[in-house]
VEXBA-803982 format. One record per residue: residue in one letter; x, y, z of N, C-alpha, C in turn. Coordinates in steps of 0.001 Angstrom, whole numbers, plus 500000, padded with zeros to 6 digits. Each point is the difference from the previous one (the first is absolute). Example, Ala and Ser with C-alpha at 12.3 -4.5 7.8 and 13.67 -1.06 7.14 Angstrom:
A513190494310507800499110501190500000500900501200500000S499650501050499280500820501190500060499230501090500730
END
This chain:
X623690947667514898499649498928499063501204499691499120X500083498760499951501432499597498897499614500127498718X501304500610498921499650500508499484500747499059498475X499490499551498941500319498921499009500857500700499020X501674499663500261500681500678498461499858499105498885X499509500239498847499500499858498845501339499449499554X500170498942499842500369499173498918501469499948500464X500071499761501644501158499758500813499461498595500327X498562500060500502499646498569499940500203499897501986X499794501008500465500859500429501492498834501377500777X499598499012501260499096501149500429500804500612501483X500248501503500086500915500826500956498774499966501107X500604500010501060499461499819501047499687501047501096X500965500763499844500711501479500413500478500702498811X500218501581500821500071501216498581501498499844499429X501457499691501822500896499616499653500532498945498749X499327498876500374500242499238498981499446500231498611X498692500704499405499593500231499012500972500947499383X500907500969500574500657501319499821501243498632499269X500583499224500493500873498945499749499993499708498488X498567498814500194499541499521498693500282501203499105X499478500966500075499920500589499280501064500668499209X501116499902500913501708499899499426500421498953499013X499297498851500405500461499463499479500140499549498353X500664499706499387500691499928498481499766498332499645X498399500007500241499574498707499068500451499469498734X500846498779499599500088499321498749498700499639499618X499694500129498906498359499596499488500459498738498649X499321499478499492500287498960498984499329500852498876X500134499586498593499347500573499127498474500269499997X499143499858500689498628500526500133500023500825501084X501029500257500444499875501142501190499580499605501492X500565498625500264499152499401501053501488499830500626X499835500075501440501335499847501134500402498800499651X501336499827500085500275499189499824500440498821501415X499774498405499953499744499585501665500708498403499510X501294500373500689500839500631501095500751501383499275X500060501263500574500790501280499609501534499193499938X500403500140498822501364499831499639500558501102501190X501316499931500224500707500418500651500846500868499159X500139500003498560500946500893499146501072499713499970X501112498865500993501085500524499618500070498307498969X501141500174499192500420499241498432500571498694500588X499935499602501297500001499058500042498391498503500502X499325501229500426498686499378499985499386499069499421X499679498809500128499309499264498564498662500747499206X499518500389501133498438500692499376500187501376499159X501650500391499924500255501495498918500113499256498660X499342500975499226500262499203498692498929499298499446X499188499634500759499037499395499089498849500042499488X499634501215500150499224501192499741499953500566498409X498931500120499091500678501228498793499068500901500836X500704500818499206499491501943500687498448500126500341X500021500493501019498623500270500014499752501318499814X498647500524500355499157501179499691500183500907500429X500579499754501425500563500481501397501807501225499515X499943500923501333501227500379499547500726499507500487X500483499146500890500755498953500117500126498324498966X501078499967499461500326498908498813501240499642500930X499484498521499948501298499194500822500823499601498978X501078499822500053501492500224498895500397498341500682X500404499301498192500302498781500785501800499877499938X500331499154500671501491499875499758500013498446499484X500970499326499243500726499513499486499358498276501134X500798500378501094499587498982500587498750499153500599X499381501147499898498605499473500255499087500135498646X500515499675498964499227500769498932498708499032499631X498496500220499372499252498854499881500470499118499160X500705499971499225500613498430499711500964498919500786X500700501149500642500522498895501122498867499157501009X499564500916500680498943499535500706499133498883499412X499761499799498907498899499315499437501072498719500214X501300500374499635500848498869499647500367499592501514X500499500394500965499364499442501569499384499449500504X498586500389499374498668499593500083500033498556499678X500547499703498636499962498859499139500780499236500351X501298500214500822501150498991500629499106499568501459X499421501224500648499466499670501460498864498527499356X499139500150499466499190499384499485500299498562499650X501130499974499016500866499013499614500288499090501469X501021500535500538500169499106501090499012499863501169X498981500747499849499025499240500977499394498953499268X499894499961498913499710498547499365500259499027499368X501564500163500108501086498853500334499597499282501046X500157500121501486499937499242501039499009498809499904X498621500726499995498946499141499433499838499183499114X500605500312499052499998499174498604500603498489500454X501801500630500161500881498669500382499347498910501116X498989500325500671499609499401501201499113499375499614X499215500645499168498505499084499229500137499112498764X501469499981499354500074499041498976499348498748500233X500481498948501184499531499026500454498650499525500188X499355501356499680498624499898500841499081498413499017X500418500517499023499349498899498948500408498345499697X501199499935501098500578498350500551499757499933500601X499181500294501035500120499211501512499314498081499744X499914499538499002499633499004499206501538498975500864X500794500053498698501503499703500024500644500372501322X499829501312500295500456499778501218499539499515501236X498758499288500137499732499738501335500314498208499509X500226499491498851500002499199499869501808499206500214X501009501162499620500865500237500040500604500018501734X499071500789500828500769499653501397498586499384500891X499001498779498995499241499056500766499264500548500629X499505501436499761498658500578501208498812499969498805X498582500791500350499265500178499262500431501589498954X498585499703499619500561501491499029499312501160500693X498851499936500710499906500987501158501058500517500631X500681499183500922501285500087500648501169500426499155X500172499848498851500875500714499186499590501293499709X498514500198499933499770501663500242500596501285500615X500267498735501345500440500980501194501744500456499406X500573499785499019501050500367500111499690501382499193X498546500796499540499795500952499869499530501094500981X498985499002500939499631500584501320501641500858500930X501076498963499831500803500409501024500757501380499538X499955500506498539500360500747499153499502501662500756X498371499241499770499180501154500012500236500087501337X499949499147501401500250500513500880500632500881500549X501452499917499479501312500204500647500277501332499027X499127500599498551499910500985499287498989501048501170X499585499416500814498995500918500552500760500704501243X501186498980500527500606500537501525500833500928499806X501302499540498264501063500411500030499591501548499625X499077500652499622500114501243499583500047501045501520X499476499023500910500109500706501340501552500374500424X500768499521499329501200500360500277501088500798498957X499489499369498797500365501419499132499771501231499651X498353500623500594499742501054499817501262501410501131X499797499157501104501107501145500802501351500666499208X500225498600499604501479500528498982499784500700498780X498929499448499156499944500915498714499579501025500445X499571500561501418499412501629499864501168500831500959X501462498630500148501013501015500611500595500231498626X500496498687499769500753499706499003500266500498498751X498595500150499812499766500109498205499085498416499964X498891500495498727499944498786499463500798499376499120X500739500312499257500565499101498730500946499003500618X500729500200501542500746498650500705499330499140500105X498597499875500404499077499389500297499417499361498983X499476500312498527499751499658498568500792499020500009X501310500382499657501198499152499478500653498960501212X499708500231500600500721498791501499498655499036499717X499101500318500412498647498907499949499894499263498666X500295500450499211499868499260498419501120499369500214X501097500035499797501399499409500374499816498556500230X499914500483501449499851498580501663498947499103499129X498767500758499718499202498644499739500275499828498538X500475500314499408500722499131498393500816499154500561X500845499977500840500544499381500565499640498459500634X498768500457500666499311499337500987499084498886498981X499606500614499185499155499137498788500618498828499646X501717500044499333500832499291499346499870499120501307X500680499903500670499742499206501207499007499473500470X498857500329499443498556499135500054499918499157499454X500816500258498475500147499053498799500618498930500403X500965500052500844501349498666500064499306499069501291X499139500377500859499774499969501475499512498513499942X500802498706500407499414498963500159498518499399500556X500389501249500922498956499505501028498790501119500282X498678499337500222498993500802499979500202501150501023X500551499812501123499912500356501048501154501379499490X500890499548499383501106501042499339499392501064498925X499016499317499808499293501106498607499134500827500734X499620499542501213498430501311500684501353500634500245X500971499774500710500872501309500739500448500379498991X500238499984498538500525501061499235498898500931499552X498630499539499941498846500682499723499552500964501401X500588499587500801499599501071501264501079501113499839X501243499949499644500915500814499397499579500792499237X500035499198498736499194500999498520499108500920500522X498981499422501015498539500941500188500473501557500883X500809499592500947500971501210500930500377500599498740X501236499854498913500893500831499600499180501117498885X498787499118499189499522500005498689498677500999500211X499461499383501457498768500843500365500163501283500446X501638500584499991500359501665500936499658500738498742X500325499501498863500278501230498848498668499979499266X498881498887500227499042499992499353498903501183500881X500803500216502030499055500823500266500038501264500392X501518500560499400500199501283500316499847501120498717X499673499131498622499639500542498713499133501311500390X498748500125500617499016500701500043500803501176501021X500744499972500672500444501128500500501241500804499088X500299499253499220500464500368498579499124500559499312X499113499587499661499189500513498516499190501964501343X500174499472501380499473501157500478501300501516499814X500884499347500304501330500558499775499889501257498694X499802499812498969499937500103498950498709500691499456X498930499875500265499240500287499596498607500678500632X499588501232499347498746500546501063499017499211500022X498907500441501005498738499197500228499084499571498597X500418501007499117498788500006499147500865499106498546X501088499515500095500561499367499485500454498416500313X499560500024501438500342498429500293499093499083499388X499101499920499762498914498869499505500789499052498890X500405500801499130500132500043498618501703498973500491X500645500736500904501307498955500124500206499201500896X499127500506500798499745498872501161499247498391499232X499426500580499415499275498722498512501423499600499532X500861500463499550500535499099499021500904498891501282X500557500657501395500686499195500576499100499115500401X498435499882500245498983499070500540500227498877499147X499857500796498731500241498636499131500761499040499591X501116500415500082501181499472499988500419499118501143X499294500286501092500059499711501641499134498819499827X499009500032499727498731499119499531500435498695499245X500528500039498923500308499328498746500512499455500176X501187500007501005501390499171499820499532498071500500X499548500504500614499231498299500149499482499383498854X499160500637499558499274500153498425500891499447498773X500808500894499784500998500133499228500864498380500395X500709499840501045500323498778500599499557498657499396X498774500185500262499138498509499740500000499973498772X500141500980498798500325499495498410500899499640499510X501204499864500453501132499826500163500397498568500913X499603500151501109499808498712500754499790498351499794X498834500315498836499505498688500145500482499498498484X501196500581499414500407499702498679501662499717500927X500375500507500920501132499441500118499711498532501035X499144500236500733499757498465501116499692498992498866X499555499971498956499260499142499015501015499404499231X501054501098499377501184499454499053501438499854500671X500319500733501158501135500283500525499938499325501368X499170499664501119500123500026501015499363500619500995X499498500094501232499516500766501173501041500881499968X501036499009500491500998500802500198500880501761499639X499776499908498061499973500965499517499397500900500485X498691500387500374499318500498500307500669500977501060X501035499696500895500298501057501418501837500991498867X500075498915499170501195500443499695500253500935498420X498998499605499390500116500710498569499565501556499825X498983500398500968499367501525500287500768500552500379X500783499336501059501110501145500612500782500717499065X500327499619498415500650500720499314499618500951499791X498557500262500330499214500812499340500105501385501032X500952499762501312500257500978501095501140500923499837X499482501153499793500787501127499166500043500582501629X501195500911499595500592501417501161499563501115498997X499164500385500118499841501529499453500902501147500821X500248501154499588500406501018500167499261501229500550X499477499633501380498881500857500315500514501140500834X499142500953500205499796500944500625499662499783501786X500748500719500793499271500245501360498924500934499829X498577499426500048499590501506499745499008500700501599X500320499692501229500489500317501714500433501501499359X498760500911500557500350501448499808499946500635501621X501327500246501091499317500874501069499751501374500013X498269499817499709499624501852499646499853500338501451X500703499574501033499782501012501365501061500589499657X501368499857499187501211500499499865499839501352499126X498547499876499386499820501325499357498895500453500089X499517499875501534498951500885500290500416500451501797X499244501144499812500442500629501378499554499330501315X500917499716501084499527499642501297498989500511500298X499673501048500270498838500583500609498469499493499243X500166498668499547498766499950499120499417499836501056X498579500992499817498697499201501242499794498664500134X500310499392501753499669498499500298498477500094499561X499407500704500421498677499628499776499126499473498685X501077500204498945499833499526498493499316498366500061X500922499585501253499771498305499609499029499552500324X499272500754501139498812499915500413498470500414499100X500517500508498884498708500440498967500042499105498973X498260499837499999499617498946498776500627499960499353X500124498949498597500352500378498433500187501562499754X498494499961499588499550501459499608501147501071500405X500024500189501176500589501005500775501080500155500216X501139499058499025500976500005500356501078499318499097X498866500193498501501261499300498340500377500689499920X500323502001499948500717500940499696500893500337501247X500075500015500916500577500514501355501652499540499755X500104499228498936501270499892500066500820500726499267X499202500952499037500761500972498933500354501291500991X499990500238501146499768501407500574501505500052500038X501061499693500648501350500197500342500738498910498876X501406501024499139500529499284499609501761500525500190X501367499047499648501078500335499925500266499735498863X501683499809499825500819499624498897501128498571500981X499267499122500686501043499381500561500280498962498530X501883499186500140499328498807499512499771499071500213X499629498778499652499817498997500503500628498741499524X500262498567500353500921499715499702499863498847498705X500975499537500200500645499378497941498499499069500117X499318499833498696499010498867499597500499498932499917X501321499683499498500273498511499389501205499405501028X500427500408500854500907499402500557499692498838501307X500449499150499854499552498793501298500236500385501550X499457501417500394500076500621501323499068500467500545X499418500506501238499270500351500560499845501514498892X498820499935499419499384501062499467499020501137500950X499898499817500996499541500842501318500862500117501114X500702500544499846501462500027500870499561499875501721X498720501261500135499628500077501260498776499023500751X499762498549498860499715499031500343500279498932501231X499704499355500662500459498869500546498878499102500430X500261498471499797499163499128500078499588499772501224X499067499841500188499599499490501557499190498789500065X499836499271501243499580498634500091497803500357499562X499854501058500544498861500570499292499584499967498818X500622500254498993500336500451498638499407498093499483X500086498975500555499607498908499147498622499720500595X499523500666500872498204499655500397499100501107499302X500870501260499186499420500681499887499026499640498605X500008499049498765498819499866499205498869499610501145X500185498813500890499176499954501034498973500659500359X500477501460500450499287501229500454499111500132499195X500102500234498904499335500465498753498315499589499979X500297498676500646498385498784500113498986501187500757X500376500763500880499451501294500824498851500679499158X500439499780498928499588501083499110498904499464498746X498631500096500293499240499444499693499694500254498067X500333501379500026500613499618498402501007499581499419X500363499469500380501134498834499795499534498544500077X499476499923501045500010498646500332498466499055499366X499176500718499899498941499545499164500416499686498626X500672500758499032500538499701499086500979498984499655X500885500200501371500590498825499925499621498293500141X498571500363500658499399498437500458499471499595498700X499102500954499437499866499936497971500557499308499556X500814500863499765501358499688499346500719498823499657X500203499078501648500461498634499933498896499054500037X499036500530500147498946499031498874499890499828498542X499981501232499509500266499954498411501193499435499799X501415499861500573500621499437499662500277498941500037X499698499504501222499503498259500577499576499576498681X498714500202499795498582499297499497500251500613498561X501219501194499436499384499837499118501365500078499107X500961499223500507501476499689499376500606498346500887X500143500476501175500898498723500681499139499056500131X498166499677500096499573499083499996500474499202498732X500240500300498673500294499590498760500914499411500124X500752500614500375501617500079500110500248498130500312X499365500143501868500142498729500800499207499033499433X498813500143499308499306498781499860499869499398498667X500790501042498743499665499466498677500778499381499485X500932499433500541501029498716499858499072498595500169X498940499968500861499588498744500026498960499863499764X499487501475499963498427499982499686500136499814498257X500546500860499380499693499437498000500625498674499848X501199499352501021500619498547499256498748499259500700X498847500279500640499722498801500742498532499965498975X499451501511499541498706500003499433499893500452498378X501087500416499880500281500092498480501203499256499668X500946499274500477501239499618499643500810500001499623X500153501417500264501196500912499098501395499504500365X500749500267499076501661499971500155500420501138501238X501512500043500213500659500937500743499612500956499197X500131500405498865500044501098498543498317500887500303X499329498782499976498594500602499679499970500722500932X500103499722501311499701500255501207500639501079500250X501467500216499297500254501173500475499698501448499094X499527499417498476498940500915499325498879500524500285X499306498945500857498705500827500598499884500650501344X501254499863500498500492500679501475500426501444499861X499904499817498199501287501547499637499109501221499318X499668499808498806499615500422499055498669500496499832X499326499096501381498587501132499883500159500776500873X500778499584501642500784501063500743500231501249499327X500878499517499647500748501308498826499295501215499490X499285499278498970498665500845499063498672500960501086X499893499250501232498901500518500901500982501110500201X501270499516501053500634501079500385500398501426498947X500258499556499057500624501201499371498569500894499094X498536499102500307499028500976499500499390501099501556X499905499099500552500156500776501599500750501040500501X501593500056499568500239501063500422499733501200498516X500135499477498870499529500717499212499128500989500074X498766499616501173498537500323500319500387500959501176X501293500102500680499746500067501298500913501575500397X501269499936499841500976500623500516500016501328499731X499872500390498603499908501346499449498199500207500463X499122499440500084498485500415499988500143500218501773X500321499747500903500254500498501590500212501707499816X501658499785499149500728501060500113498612501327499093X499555499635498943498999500661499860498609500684500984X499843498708500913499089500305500620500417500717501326X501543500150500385500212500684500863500553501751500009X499820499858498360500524501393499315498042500957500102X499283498833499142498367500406500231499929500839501345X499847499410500573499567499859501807500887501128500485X501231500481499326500448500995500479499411501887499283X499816499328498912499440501459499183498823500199500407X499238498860500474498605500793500759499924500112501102X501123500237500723500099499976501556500889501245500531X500490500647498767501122500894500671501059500094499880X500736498389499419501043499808499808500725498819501253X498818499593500827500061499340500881500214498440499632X501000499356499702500037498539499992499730499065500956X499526499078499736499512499232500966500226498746499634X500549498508500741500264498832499636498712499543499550X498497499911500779498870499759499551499580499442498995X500400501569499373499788499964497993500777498877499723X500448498556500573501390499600498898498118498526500373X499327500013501180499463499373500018498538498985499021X500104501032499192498824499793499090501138498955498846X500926499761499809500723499054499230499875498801500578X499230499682501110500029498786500373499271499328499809X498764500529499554498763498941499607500840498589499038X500755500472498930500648498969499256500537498773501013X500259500113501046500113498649500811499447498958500360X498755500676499822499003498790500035499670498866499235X501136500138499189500017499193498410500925498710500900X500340500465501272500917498761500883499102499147500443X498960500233500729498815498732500402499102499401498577X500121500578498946499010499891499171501344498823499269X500803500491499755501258499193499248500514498359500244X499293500206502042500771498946500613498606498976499783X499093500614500275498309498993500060500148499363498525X500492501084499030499878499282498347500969498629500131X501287500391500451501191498882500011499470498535500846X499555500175500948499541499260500853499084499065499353X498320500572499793498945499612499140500530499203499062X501055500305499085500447499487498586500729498709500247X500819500113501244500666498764500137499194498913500683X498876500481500705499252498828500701499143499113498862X499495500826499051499456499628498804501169499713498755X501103499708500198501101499770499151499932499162498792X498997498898500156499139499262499435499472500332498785X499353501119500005499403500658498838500693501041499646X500543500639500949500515501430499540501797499924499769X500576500732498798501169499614499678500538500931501009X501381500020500007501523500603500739499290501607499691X499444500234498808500008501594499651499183500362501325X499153499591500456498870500595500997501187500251501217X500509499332500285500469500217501786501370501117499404X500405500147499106501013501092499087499540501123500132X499228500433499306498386500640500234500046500495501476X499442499632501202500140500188500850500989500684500495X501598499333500289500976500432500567499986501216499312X500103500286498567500182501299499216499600500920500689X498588499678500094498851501120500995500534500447501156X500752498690501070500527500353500927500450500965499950X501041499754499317501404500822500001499753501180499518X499486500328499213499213501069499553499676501135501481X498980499448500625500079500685500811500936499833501468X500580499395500077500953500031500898501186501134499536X500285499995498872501191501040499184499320501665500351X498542500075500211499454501122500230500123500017501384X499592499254501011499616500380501473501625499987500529X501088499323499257501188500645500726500677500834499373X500011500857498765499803501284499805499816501194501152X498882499786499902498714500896500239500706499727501468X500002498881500884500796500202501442500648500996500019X500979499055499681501788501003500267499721501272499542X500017500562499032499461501073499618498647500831501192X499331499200500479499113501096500950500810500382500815X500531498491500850500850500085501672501189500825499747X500787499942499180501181501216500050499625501075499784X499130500711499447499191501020499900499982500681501346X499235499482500699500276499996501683500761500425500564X501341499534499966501015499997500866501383499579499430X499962500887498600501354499930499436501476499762500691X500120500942500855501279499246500683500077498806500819X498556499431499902500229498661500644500059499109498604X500135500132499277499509498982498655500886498572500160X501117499902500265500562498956500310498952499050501243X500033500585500888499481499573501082498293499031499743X499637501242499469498264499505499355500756498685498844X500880500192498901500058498776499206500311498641500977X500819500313500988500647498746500790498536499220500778X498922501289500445498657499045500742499499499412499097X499661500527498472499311499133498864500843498736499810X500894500140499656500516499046499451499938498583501837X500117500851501007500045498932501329498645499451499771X498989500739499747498701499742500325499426499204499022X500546500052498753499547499507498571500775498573500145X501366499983500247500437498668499536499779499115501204X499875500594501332499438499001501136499195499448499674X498718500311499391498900499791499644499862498285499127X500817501022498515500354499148499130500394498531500529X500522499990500852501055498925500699499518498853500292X498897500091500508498825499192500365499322499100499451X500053500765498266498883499292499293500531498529499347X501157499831500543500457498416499317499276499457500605X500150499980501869499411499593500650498205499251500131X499676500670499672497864499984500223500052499771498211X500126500927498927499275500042498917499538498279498935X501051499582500259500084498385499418498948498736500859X500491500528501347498852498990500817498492500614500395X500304501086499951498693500493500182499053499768498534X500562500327498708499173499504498834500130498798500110X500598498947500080499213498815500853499354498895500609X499652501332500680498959500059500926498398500110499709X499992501274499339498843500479499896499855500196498537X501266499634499360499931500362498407500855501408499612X500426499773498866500662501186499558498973501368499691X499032499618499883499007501215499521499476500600501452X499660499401500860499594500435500909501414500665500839X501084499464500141501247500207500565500448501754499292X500185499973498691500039501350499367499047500671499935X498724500021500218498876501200500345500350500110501470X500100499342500896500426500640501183501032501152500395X501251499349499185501128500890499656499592501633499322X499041499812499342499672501293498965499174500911501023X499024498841501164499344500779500567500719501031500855X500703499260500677501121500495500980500719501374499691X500341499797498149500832501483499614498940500735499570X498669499903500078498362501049499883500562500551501369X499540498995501007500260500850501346500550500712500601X501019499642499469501459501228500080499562501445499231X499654499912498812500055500816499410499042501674500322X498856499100500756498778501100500617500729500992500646X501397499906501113500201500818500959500811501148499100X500460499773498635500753500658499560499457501197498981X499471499111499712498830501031499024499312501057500805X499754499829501106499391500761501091501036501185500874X501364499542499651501018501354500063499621500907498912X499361499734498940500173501283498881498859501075500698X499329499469500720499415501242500828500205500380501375X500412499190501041500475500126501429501764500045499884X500424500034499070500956499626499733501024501605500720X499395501267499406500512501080500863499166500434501155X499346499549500375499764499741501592500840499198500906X500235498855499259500881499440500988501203500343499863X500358500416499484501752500532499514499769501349500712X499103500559500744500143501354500383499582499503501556X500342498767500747499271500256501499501096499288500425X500274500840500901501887500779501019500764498269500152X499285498666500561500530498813499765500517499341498569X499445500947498888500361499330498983501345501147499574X500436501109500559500994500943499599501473499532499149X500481500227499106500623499536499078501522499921501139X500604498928499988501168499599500549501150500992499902X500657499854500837501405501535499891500900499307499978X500205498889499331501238499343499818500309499939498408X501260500354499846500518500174498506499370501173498995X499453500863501007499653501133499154500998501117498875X501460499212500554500920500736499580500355498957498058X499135499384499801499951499728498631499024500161499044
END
């Protein structure tokens, strides 16, 4: 009979391997609970250091370079420039007025020069993830912010319509790599029972920049020009001074680790990596070189977020996911340029005040609600279990999403009745949205890397494929389809759609380690060496 080590969180299967465990020299966090992923110990690690002492006779000693203020300050640059890209791209969002009038199309059709954004944000990360996980990320940060600051200014000057989608298909490639390799950063850095809390602050920041955009936006299209709009943000595109933080812990753990590790559940297999350790080192953080020496790219290496779809906790979340974000950010985004000038008659200004500011306020009470209360509930779930963590627990933070169908029916309702009801009602709404949209992509990223930490790049590159494909669409249908049938009926459909989604996910918090434990769903053996 297998036999349960207490607060390894790890059930031995055989006497050999229990005799193992039982060697082994668990890091615990201050309540005495394993710590998941086992730091590796040596001072160049990101995960040494960020620990205070625990209870345990092992106290991890931090060094200098990884110390928790740096990290936080990493954290805050990674964050930063993932919501740069977004920002500079969404200024416009609140002209497409002027500008469709400007190169003679409609203002639908001027939408699309956001659609092509989001498109081409969804492909290009397929090609930057290979490099930031040879490379280092920080080449990748700073090259992608660069090109599309670049690419923006040149949106600004672009005579021709046809010249402005191809600089926006640019921007979306260069701008969309660094917005989706953040989360394998914030994994970098930080244990399981700590991601919520920072995985929240990069969501938000990730979230916002559109947000943030449109308040700004519709005060420069109004007094300055459309034009302004591609060229004045870019100042706002800083080079931070970041960290590689690409750790190869196969370089400091012993070959002989059991293959059979990869083949065991969660459960069976968050400690297995503390058993063998060295003193190798590993190489420079900050320099613009291959930071995995015994790396090499392969034509494989760019289908691999792809793979990931395999994996049914992943991919349910992810279908969520780009509903809440569809329906409960980019529908706004595309349609409230013509929807308040046509039914409230707002200025460029107004329009880009009410695109911003209740955004804003939802989002930043949402993650307020969200990031640290996961990380709580996955600390809970471990003290009455053994010490056993489980992504699960991050699941009960999601109910707050539902504030996305309830947010979008209010916005909808308010504008069909626009008549009686002022601008505050459909404000109101989006708030709600966003509100819970700031929770359900939290609460994502934060479950799915949980999972399959050394894939974290990989899992951010399918969300973000799966989320902004999605997004992409809605210029398309959302304007003619309300209508059609009306804006109220057009947005309860939309809301229904992200209900429907939502059933299969909620329904992982209990099948959720069943299916993560049956031999087709077995955790991938690629990049285990991070």
């Amino acid at each position: 009979m297998a036999a349960f080590e207490k607060g390894a969180g790890l059930t031995i299967e055989d006497e050999q391997s229990k005799e193992s465990a039982q060697a082994v020299d668990l890091k615990l966090d201050r309540n005495g609970l394993p710590l998941v992923p086992q730091p590796s110990g040596h001072s160049d690690d990101p995960l040494v250091g960020s620990q205070r002492p625990s209870k345990a006779r092992l106290i991890l000693t931090a060094r200098k370079n990884w110390s928790p203020a740096l990290k936080l300050s990493v954290a805050l640059q990674v964050s930063w420039l993932s919501f740069l890209g977004p920002m500079s791209s969404a200024v416009a969002n609140p002209a497409f007025i002027p500008i469709g009038k400007a190169f003679h199309i409609t203002t639908v059709e001027a939408s699309y020069s956001l659609t092509m954004y989001i498109i081409f944000a969804a492909v290009g990360p397929l090609l930057a993830v290979p490099l930031a996980n040879t490379y280092g990320r920080r080449p990748v940060y700073l090259v992608g912010n660069l090109v599309a600051g670049i690419c923006n200014i040149a949106g600004g000057f672009s005579p021709s319509w046809g010249g402005l989608m191809a600089t926006r298909a640019f921007v979306g490639i260069f701008a969309g790599s660094p917005a989706t390799i953040g989360p394998a950063s914030i994994c970098d850095m930080y244990f399981m029972h700590e991601r919520g809390f920072y995985m929240g602050i990069w969501t938000f920041f990730l979230t916002n920049g559109p947000h943030t955009a449109s308040l700004m936006g519709g005060f420069i299209a109004q007094y300055l020009g459309w034009r302004w709009c591609y060229t004045i943000p870019v100042r706002r595109l800083s080079i931070a001074r970041l960290y590689t933080t690409n750790f190869d812990r196969t370089r400091v753990t012993c070959n002989s680790r059991p293959s059979s590790s990869r083949l065991l559940p969660y459960r069976k297999r968050c400690t297995l990596e503390a058993r063998f350790t060295t003193n190798q080192s590993p190489s420079s953080t900050c320099l613009f070189k291959a930071t995995l020496p015994t790396r090499k790219i392969k034509l494989g290496d760019f289908w691999r977020p792809l793979y990931m779809a395999k994996y049914l906790t992943i991919t349910l979340p992810a279908l969520y996911y780009m509903t809440c974000f569809g329906y409960g950010s980019v529908l706004f985004a595309s349609t409230g340029s013509q929807i308040f000038a046509q039914n409230y008659h707002f200025t460029l200004s107004q329009t880009g005040l009410i695109l911003s500011i209740p955004l804003l306020v939802g989002c930043f009470i949402g993650e307020a609600s969200t990031g640290w209360f996961t990380d709580w509930l996955v600390s809970r779930y471990a003290k009455r279990h053994g010490g056993e963590r489980r992504p699960e627990a991050r699941l009960d933070g999601l109910w707050l999403s539902l504030l996305v169908p309830i947010g979008v029916i209010i916005q909808g309702t308010c504008i069909y009745h626009h008549k009686t009801v002022p601008s505050i009602g459909p404000a109101i709404g989006m708030g709600l949205a966003n509100l819970g949209l700031q929770a359900a992509t939290t609460v994502t990223y934060a479950y799915t890397t949980d999972y399959f930490k050394p894939q974290s790049a990989e899992i951010s590159c399918f969300l973000n494929l799966v989320r902004n494909g999605f997004s992409a669409l809605i210029s398309f249908y959302a304007i003619p389809l309300s209508g059609k049938i009306n804006i109220e009926y057009a947005w309860l459909t939309f809301a229904l759609i992200n209900v429907a989604f939502f059933v299969p996910v909620l329904a992982l918090k209990w099948l959720g380690p069943k299916i993560s434990g049956m031999s087709w769903q077995a955790p991938p053996t690629f990049h285990n060496d991070l």
